[in-house]
C-alpha positions, 0 to 999 in steps of 0.5 A, a space after each residue: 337542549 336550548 337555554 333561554 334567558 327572559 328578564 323578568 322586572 318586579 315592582 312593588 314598594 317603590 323597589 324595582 328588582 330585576 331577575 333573570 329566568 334562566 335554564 331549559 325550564 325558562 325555555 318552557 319546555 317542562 311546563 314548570 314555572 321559571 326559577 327566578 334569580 337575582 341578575 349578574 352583579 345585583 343584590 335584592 334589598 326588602 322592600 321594608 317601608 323605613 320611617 326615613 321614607 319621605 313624606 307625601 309630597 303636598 296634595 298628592 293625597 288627602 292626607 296632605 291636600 292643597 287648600 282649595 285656593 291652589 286649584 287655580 295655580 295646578 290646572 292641567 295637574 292631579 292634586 288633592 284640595 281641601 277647603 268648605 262646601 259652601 253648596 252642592 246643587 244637583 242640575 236634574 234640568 241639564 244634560 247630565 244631570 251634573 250635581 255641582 258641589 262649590 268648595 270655597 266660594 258660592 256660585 257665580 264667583 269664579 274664585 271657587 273649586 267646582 267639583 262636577 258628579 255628572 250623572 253616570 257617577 251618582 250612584 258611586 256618592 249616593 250615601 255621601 250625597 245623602 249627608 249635608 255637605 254644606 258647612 263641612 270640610 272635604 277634600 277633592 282629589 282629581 285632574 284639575 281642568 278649567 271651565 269658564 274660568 272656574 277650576 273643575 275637578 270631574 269626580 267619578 269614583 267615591 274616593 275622589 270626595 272624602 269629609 277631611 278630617 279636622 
């Protein structure tokens, strides 16, 4: 009888372990599942979150989001940006009907974030759309593009538009 040997990687918690499925029962030939053992020469630590674990690097999420200004300066990246509503205006007369919400500054000023709700998107921020989000705090999180010079964040999932907490 064969023994096949199939490596098996695990993920989770920012640990990466590596077991071997070993014996006739990794071959599937029992039909059983594969018992699952640690590699030659490795030892498997829990993946117990510490409070030594490094904090969120900045603008990796709304807990720690960059100040609306730094959209400019992360164009091409993923980040999280925070700053004021100061309109939201739904276009119904455009292609896509886009709802545009300007954090920072007002349009037509170029220095502020545009986050973009295109149509297909609505219903996934219809309650939050439903609030007054002028004169509020809200963070952004998405890839950051630039359109007509104006940092952009093109919001499809509702998580992607939170009120901050202040």
């Amino acid at each position: 009888m064969r023994t096949w040997i199939r490596p098996l990687v695990v993920l989770g918690m920012g640990m990466l372990a590596v077991f071997l499925a070993a014996g006739p029962e990794a071959s599937g030939d029992t039909g059983q599942e594969p018992r699952l053992a640690p590699a030659a020469g490795q030892t498997v630590a829990a993946a117990t979150p510490t409070e030594e674990s490094a904090p969120a690097a900045e603008g990796s999420s709304c807990r720690n989001p960059l100040p609306w200004q730094a959209a400019r300066s992360h164009v091409g990246t993923t980040v999280a940006l925070q700053g004021p509503v100061v309109r939201v205006m739904l276009r119904d007369d455009l292609r896509g009907k886009p709802v545009f919400i300007s954090v920072g500054q007002p349009f037509p000023s170029r220095q502020r974030l545009e986050a973009v709700i295109w149509e297909d998107h609505r219903y996934a921020f219809a309650s939050l759309l439903k609030t007054r989000l002028e004169g509020r705090e809200v963070c952004v999180s998405g890839h950051v593009g630039l359109r007509d010079g104006v940092p952009r964040v093109v919001l499809k999932a509702a998580s992607q538009l939170q009120l901050a907490a202040l």
